[in-house]
N, C-alpha and C positions, 0 to 999 in steps of 0.2 A: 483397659483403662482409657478415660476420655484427656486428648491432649489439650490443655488450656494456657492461657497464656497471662500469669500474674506474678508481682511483684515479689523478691523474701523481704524480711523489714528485718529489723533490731529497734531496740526500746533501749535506753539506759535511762537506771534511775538512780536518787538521791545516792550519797556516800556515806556520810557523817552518821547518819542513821541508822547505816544498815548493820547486820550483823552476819559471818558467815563461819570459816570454820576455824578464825582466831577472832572472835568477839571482844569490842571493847569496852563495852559497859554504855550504860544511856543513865539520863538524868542528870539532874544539877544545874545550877547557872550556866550559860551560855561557851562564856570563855574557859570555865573549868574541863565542862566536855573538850573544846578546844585542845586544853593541855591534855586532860589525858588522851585523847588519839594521838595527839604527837609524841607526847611521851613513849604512848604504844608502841607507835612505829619504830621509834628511838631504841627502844629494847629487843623488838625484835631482829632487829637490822645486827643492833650488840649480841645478839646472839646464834649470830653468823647466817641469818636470811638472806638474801638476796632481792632486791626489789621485786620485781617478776613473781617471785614465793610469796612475798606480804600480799600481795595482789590476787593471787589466784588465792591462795587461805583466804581474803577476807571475800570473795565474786566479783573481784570487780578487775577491770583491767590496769594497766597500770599508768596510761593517762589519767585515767579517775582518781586514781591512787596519788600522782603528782599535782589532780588539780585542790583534790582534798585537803592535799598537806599545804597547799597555797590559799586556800582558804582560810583553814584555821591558822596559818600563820599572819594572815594578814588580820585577823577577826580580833587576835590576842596582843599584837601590835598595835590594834585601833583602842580597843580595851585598854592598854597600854599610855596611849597618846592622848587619851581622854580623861583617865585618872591624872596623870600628871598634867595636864592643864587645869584640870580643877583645883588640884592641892595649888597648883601658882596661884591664880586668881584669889585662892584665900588666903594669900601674903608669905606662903611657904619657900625658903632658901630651896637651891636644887640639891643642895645637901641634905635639906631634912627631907625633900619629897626621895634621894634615891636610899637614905634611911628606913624610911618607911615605906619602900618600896621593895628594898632589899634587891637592889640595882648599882651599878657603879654611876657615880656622878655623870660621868660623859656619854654614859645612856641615856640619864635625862636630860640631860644636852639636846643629845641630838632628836627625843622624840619633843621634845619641845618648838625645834626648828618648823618654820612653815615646809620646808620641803620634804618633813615627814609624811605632814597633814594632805602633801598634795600626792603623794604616793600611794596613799591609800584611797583618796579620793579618786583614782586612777578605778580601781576596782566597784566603786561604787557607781560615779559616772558612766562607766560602761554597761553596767546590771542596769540600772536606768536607763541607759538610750534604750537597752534590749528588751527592756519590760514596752517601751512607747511605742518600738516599732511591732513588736508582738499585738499591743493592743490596737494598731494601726492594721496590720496584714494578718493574723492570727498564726501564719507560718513564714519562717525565716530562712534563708539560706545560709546555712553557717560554716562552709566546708572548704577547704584550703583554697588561701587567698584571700580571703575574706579580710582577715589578720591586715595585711597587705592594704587593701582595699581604706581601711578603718582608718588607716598609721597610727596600730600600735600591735603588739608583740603577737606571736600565736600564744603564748603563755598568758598573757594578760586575756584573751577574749579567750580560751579553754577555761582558764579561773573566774571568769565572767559568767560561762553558760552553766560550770559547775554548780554555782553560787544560785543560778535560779531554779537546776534541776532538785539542790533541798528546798526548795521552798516549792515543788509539786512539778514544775514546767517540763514538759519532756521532749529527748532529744530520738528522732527515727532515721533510721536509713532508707534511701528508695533508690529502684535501679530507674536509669532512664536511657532509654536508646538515642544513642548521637544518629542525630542525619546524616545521610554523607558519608558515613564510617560501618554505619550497622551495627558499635559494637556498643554495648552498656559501660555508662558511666555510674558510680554510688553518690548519693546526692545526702547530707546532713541536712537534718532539720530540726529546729528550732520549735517548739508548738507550745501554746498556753497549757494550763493542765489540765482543764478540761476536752483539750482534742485528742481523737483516738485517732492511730494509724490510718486506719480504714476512710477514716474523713480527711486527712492529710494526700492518701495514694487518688482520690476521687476528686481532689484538687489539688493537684499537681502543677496546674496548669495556672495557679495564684499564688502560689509560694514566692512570698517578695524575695525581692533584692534589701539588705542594707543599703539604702541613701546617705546615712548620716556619712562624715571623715572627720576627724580629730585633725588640730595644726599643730596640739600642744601632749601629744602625748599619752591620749586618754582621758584629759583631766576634763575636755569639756567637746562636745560634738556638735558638728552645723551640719544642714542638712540641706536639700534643695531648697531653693526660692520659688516665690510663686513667681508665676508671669506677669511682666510690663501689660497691663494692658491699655486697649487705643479707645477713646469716646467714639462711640457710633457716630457720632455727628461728623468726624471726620472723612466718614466711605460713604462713598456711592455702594450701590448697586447695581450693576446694569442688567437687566431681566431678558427671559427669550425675547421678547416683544420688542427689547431694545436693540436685538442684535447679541445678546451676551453668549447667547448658545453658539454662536461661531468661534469663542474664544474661550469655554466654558474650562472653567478652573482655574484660570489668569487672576491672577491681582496685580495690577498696574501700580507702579510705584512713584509717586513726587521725588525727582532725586533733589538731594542737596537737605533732606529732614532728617535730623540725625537720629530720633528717637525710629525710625524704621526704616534707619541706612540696611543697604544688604552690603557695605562693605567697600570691598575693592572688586566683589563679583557683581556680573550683568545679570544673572536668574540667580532663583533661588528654591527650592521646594520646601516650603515653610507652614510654621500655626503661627495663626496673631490673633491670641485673645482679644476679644471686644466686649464691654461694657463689663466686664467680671463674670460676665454668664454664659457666653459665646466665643465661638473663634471662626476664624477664617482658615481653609484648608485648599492648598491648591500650588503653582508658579507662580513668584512674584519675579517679574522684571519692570525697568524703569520707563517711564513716558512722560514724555516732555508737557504736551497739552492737557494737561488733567485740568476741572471745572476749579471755579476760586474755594475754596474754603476745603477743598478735598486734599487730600494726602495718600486715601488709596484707591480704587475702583477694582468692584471685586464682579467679574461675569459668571454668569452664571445661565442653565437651563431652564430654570426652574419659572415659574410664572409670579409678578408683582401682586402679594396678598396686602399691600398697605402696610404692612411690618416689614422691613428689611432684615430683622434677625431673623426671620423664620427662610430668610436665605441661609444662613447660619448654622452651623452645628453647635451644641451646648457643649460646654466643658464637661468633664466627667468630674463626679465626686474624689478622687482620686485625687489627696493635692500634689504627689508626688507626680504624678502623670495624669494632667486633664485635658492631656490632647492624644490619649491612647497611641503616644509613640513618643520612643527619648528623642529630644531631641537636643540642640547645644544651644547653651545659653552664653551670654554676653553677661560677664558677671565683674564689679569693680574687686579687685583682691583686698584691697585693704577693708571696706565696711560690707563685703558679701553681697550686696544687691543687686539685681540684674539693671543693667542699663538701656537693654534696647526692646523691641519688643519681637524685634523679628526673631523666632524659636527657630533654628534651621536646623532642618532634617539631611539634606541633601543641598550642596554650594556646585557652583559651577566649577569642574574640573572633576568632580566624585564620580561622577559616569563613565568618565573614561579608564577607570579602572577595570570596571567590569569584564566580564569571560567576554570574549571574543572565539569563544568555538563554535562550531555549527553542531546544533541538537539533529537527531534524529529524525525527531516530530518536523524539522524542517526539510533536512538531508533526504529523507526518506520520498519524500514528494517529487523531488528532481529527477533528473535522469539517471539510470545504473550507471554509469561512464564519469559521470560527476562523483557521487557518492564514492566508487572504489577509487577515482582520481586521490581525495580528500582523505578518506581511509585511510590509503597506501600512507599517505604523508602523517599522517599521525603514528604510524606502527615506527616508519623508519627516525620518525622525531623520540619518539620512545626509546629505541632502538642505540641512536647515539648517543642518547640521556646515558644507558645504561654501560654502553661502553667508556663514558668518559668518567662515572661514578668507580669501574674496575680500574683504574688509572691513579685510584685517590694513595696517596701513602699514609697515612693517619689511618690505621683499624678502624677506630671507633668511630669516627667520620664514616668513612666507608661503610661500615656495619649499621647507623642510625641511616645515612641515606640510602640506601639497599634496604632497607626493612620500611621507608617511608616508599620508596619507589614499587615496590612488591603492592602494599596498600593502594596505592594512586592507581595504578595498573590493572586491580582486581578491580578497583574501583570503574574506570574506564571501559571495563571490558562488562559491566552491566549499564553504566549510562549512555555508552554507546553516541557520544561525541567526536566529532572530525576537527581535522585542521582549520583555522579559518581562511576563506579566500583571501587575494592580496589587497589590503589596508582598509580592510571592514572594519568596520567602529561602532560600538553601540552608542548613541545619543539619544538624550531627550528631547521628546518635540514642542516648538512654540509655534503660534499660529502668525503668519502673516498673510493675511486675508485678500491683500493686495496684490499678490503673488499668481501668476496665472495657475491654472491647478496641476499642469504636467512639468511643473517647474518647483525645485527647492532649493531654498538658500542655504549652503554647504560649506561653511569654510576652511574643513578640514580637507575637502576633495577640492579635483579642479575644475575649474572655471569651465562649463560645456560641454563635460561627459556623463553620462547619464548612469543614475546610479537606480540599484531596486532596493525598495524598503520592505523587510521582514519584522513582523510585532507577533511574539508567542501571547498564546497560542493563534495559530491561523486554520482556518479550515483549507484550503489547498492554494495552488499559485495564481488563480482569480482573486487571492485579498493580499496579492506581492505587486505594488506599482510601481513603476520604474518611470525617472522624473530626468530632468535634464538639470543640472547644477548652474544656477545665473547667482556669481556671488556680488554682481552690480548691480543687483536691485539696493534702491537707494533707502525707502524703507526698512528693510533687512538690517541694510550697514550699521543703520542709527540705531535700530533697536539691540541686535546680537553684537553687531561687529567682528570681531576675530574669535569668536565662542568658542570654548576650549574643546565642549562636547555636547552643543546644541546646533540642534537642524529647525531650520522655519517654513513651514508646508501651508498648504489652506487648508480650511477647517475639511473641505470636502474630501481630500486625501486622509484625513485620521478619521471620517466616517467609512471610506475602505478597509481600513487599518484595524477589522475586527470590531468598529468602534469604538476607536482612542477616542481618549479627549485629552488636555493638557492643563492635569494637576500633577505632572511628574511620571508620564508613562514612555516607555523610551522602544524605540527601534532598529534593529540593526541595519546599518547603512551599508550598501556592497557595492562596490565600481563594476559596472555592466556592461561595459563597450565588446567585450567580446560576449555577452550573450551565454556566458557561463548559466546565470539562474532564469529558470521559466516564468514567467509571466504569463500572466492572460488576461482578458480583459476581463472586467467583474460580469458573474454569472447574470442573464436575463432575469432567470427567476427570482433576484433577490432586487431587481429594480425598484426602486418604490417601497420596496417592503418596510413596513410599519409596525413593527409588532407591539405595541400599544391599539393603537389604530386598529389593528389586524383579530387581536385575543385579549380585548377588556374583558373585565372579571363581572360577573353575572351576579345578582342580589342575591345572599346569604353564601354565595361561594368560597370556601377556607381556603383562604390565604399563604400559598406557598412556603413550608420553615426552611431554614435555615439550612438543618440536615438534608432536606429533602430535596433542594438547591442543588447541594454536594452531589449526592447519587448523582442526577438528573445529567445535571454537567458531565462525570465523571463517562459515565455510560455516550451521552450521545459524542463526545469528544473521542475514547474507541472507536465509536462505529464511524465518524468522520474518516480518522487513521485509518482503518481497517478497507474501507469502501475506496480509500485511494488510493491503496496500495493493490487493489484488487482490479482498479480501472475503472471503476464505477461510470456511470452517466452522467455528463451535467445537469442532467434535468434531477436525476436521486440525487449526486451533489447538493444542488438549491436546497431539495426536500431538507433535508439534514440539518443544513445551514441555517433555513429561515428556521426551523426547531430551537438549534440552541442558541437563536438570538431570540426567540420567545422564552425557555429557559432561564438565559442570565438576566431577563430582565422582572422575571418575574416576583418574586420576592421582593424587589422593590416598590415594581409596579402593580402587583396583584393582577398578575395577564391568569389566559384562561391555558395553562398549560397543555393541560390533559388533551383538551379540544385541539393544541397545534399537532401532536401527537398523534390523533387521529388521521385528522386531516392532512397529513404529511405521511402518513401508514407508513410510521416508522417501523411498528411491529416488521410487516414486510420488509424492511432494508436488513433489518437484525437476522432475519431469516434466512434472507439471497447473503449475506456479509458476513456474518456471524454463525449460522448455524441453528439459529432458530429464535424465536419471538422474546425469549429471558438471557439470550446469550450473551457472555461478554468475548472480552477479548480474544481475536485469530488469530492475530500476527506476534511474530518477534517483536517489531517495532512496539507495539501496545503491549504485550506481556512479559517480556523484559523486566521490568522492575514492579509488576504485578505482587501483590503480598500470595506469601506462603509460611503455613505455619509447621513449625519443626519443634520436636522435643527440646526443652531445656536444655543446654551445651554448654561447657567451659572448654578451656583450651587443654589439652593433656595436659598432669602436672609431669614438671622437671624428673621427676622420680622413676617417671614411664614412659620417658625418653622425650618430653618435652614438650611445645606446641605446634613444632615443625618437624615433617619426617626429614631427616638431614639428609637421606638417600635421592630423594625428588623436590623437595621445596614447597610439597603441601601442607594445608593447615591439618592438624588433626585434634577432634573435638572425641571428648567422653560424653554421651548424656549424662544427666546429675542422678534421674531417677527419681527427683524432686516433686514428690505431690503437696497434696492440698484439698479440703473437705467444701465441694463448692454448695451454695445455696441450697440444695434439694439437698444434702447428704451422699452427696458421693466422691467417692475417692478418684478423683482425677491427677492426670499429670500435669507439670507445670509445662509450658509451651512457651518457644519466642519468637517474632517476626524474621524473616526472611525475604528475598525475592525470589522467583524462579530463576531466573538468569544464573544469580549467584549460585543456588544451588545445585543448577545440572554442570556435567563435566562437558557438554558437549550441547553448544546453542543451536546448533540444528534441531535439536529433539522439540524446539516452542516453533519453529518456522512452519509456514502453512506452503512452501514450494516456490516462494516467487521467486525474480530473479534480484530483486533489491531486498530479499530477506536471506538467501545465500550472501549476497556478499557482507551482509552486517554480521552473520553465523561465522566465516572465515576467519572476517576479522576479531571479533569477541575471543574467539578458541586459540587465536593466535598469541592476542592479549593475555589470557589467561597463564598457555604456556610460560609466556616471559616473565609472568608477577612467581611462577615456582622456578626458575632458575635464578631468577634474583633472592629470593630466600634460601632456597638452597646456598647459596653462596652465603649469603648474609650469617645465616646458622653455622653457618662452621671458620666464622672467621675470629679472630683472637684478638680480645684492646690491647691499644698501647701501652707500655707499662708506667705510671705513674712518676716524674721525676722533683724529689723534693728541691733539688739546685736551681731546675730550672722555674720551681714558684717561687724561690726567691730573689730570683733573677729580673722576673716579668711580674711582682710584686703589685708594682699598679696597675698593670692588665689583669691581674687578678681582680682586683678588688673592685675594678670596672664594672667587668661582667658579672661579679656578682650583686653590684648595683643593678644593674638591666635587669638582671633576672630577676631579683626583687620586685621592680616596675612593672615586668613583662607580667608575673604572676598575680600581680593584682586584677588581672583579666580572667582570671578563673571564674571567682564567683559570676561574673556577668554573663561569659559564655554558658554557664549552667541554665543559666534562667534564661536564654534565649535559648537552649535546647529544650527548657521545657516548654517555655510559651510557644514553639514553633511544632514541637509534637503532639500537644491538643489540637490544636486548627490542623496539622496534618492528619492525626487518629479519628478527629471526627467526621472526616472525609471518606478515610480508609475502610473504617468502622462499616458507613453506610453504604458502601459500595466497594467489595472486597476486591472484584474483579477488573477494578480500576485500571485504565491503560497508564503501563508502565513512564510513556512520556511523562504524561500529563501528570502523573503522581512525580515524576523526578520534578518537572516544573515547579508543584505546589510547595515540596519540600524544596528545593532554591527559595520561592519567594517566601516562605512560610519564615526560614530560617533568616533570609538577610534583612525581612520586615523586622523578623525578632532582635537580631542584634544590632541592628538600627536603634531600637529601643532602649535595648539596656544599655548599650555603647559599648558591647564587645569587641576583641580584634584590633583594639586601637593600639597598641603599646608592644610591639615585635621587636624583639632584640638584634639590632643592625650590630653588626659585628666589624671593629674597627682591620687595618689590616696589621696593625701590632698587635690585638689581641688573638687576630689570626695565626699570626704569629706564636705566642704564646700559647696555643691549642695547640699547633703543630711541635713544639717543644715538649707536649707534656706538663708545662706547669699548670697546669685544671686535672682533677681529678673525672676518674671515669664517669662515675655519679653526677659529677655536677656539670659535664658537658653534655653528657645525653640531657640532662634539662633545659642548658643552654640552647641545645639544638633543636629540642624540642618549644622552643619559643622562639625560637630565632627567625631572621626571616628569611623565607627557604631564597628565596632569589639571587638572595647575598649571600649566603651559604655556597651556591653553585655559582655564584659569579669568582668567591675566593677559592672554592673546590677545586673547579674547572675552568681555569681564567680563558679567555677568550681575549683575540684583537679586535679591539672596535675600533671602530671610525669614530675620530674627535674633531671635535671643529677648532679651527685655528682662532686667534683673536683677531684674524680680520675678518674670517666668514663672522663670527659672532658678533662683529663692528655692522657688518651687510647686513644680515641678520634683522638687526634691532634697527637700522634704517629704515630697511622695507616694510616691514613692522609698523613701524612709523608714518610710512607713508600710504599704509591702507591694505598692501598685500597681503593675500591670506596666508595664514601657516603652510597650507600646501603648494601652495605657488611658490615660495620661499625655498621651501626643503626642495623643491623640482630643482631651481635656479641655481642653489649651490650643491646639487650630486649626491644631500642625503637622506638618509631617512625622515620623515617628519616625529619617529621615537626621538630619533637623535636629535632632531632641533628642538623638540618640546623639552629635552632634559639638560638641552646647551644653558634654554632663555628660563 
């Protein structure tokens, strides 16, 4: 049988209607059927059923079963609340209406109260929102958290979805592979009646999100706002011709205008709608001298057609998102409407978040002495991770963080990431043009040492420049200032830079004074190079797609990898290089691909690097995280001794055996993604002999070891036993964390939907180009993913865990269940800060008096943290 790789589904349908092997009868007015299923139910339960039994006797599960009984009880209470307002209106005492009711008086009491009327409009309201957003997205995300998300009950939006599935609407499951983890998550879905699975799983990749949130309960739902937007008359333009291609993507900002303040930050990576049909996309920061009547000035590459929107991108039809990314709005709480116009995606300080580990695709490039330098220190950072997690007293701490560390590990030992050098930082670049070009303004580093900038992807250490840090350039100071995690270069340095430009593209900054990372000077052959200029597109010539993009890139960014790790020449280098800068730009620009291809006899590099003229990837480094397809798998079940052999700490999978009848009529097996990495026991087996592909194989097999004796342990360790004294004791610790976790779980639905919108754009990558270098594929899926949840607003709400309620975990008052969820939202930092406490260095309140002086008087944060003996972590989380 042929191995394939597709989704299982589930369908549910209607309740009320159905019949299975205790049928309830059909027909009749509305609210009679009502009574009698409940009645039904009512006698069979009297005659000693069990819920679960009603459920299976009627097919249906027993959520359906509980939403049914919520439906008709609300349907016959509306019934209810509706006759009895009528009888008032026609001058009836509550006495004669519960006469004629054959109800007690305080019955009609109470269905008479508005607050009956708004309880049931609870269930109505929400049927409606969910009917709007359907007729808006066609498919809905409706899967735990959502509830959350909504504010209002998981009961109320089950009895909501219930309520539309009788009236046709149907509800599917889909699996969907998490990035990052490799393992499938089950996705609900929402669909009109007329969509079939099969249109639901082939758009996957469109399954909204819920926007609306209730303030009141359910009873009424808001939803996003449109964008502030700004009159054209307000912007300039500045065009290539003007100079704008040196600052391309900048919007220079009028400070002191509040309707497109960026705040208390100096940049911003932001959308600003313009005229209701356009927006602006790119870095805004502030400048003093802008022309009279302007507010913003937006640069650009592009050439003056007499229209300045056709500078512009159009808003998308989308009103929920017409700038095809979430971004945060500036909204008044009390009348809902946005105030400003600036939509910001990324504020100054967001960067500095970011990994700070060295990839492969870089590491790989450097010298072996570096690379195993870097290695060693991540296995041994591993290493006393692991021993300070065996240290924990809390089981089920211990047991959740050993079973996350085992993951992170398995994980590491395919992405194949190093320790970072000392005080490398990733930042985004702004252009100051002023700036001599072997010179950057830095204020996180110090003043006069020279640092090299890395931007993934790079073809080798010819696109790594190394600048000398002047943080007294006086230009700089006005513009940046003390930037939290912004570096200002000249334009000509982000033309090295792979072709950065600055609408938010960021690079890793590394202190260079010992000569740790290679540099070289940019290669001859790509002097000059134009590849517009070089491969215009010829009359009636088909225009580079999309997919075809993907492959292209995919493939020649392998053999970049592959060719450098083999030693290649600079002069094939170039060849390579000038390629897939004809490549990435093609599709945009309609270049003549094919023709660079030739003319670069790439064929030949694939041949001499690869193995011949169709070949993909030779290295570890590029096949690493290469797809590979494997039979359907689940974890053993418990029954068959589990999903971990407890003897070694490996995973251990059953195939399902799972087929499926594909297109032609044949019976194939079901199949799921994998990498190679992950699946061999021994990474040597993908290495082509180098000696920087040995030591990435050492370390992978070493990693690996430590992710099964961290399971091993983890599998055979025992939770703590539950104490009810102590949750009455730590009572509001309780009830804390169970707030958190509330909050935290409202991030479910969003991370969904950035897992799926970031697996389309990763699969149709994958798809065109199987053999894809495993870098360049972990890359796409990084940015694929943190684009996505940028969008939806994932990730934002992590359960910081106070140290009483730490407290309270370590006593036992949290039940086992609800701290593995806990800790499963929590945020891992904090977790291992209270786990594993450490001594830090604190700043006293006179360094933080000095501090804020120096600060004040211009010096940089790094010059600061030199002067009082700490870290710049530590002064950054003192001020």
């Amino acid at each position: 049988m042929t191995v394939f790789s597709e989704d299982d589904y589930l369908a549910h349908y209607g309740v009320l209607r159905r019949s299975g092997r205790y049928p309830w009868g059909s027909g009749g007015p509305e609210n009679a059927s009502n009574k009698s299923f409940l009645g039904y139910v009512a006698q069979l339960q009297k005659d000693g059923l069990s819920e679960s039994q009603i459920a299976e006797g009627m097919g249906i599960s027993t959520t359906q079963l509980r939403a049914s009984k919520s439906i008709a009880r609300n349907a016959e209470r509306q019934s209810d609340i509706n006759t009895a307002q009528r009888l008032r209106d026609k001058g009836m005492s509550t006495v004669a209406i519960a006469e004629q009711l054959g109800k007690p008086e305080s019955t009609i009491r109470t269905l008479l109260q508005p607050s009956a009327k708004d309880k049931s409009d609870v269930l109505h309201s929400t049927s409606v929102m969910l009917k709007g957003q359907i007729a808006q997205k066609k498919y809905l995300d409706i899967g735990t958290g959502v509830e959350n998300h909504l504010g209002i009950s998981q009961t109320k939006l089950a009895t909501a979805v219930a309520v539309l599935q009788e009236e046709g609407y149907n509800v599917y499951y889909l699996k969907v592979r998490q990035l990052g983890t490799g393992k499938n998550t089950t996705l609900k879905v929402l669909a009109a009646p007329d969509v079939q699975y099969s249109e639901v799983s082939r758009n996957r990749a469109n399954i909204g999100q819920i926007r609306s949130f209730s303030e009141d309960g359910g009873r009424s739902y808001i939803g996003i706002q449109p964008p502030l937007s700004v009159n054209s008359k307000r912007i300039k333009v500045r065009y290539a011709e003007d100079g704008g291609a040196d600052s391309d993507g900048v919007i220079h900002v009028r400070p002191g205008v509040p309707d497109v303040s960026l705040g208390s930050a100096r940049y911003a990576q932001v959308r600003i709608a313009v005229d209701g049909s356009h927006y602006l996309k790119g870095m805004a920061m502030y400048k003093d001298d802008l022309p009279a009547g302007v507010d913003l000035v937006f640069n650009t590459n592009k050439k003056n057609t007499g229209n300045k929107l056709d500078a512009m991108k159009e808003l998308k039809a989308d009103p929920e998102n017409p700038f095809g990314a979430t971004v945060r709005q500036k909204v008044d709480p009390k009348t809902h409407k946005v105030t400003s116009a600036m939509n910001i995606v990324n504020e100054e300080g967001d960067w500095d978040k970011w990994s700070k580990n060295l990839s492969s695709q870089m590491l790989s490039k450097q010298s072996p002495a570096l690379a195993k330098q870097q290695l060693a220190m991540t296995f041994e950072r591993r290493q006393r991770e692991f021993d300070e997690i065996m240290k924990l007293t809390n089981p089920t701490v211990r047991q959740k963080m050993l079973e996350g560390f085992a993951d992170g590990t398995d994980s590491a030992a395919v992405h194949l990431k190093a320790a970072a050098l000392p005080r490398q930082r990733s930042n985004v670049i702004l252009p100051i043009n002023t700036l001599p070009e072997n010179q950057i303004y830095a204020p996180n580093f110090r003043n006069g040492e020279r640092v090299a900038l890395v931007r993934y992807p790079h073809g080798g250490v010819f696109e790594i420049p190394e600048l000398t840090v002047n943080n007294n350039h006086p230009e700089a100071k006005r513009a940046l200032g003390n930037a939290k995690d912004a570096v200002g270069i000249h334009s000509k340095v982000a033309e090295r830079l792979s072709g950065a430009d600055f609408d938010g593209d960021t690079v890793l900054v590394i202190p260079n004074n010992q000569n740790r990372v290679k540099t070289a000077p940019a290669l001859d052959g790509l002097k000059g190079f134009d590849p517009q200029r070089s491969y215009p597109s010829y009359e009636g010539m088909k225009r580079m797609s999309a997919r075809t993009k993907a492959t292209q890139m995919g493939e020649i960014s392998n053999l970049i990898t592959d060719m450098t790790i083999h030693g290649a020449k600079q002069e094939e280098l170039a060849r390579a290089v000038r390629h897939s800068m004809v490549v990435i730009d093609a599709e945009k620009h309609n270049l003549n691909w094919k023709q660079s291809a030739l003319d670069n006899n790439i064929a030949q590099l694939k041949t001499k690097y690869q193995g011949g003229p169709r070949a993909g990837a030779s290295t570890l480094i590029s096949r690493a995280r290469s797809d590979i397809h494997v039979p359907e798998r689940k974890a053993r079940p418990a029954a068959e001794g589990g999903a971990v052999d407890k003897a070694t700490g490996k995973k251990v999978f059953i195939n399902t055996g799972a087929t499926f009848v594909d297109k032609r009529g044949r019976t194939v097996l079901r199949g799921e993604r994998s990498t190679k990495l992950a699946e061999t026991t021994d990474a040597h087996s993908l290495s082509s002999g180098t000696t920087i592909e040995r030591i990435y194989a050492d370390h992978a097999n070493k990693l690996k070891d430590m992710a099964n004796k961290a399971r091993q342990v983890a599998v055979n360790t025992r939770p703590n036993p539950y104490s009810p004294s102590a949750k009455i004791a730590y009572a509001n610790e309780v009830s804390t964390l169970r707030a958190k976790l509330d909050t935290a779980q409202r991030n479910a639905p969003l991370e969904r939907q950035a897992q799926l919108i970031a697996n389309a754009a990763v699969r149709a990558r994958q798809d065109a180009n199987p053999d894809m270098d495993g870098i360049e594929l972990k890359k796409i899926q990084g940015q694929e993913l943190a684009k996505a949840r940028v969008r939806t607003g994932a990730g934002k709400q992590r359960i910081n865990i106070t140290d009483q309620e730490w407290a309270a975990i370590q006593a036992g008052a949290v039940s086992n269940n609800v701290l593995k969820q806990v800790l499963l939202n929590a945020d891992q930092d904090r977790i291992k800060e209270l786990a594993t406490p450490r001594t830090q260095i604190k700043m006293t309140t006179t360094m933080l008096d000095r501090a804020r002086s120096m600060d004040n008087l211009g010096y940089t944060q790094a010059e600061i943290a030199d002067q009082l003996g700490v870290s710049l972590s530590t002064l950054k989380t003192a001020l």
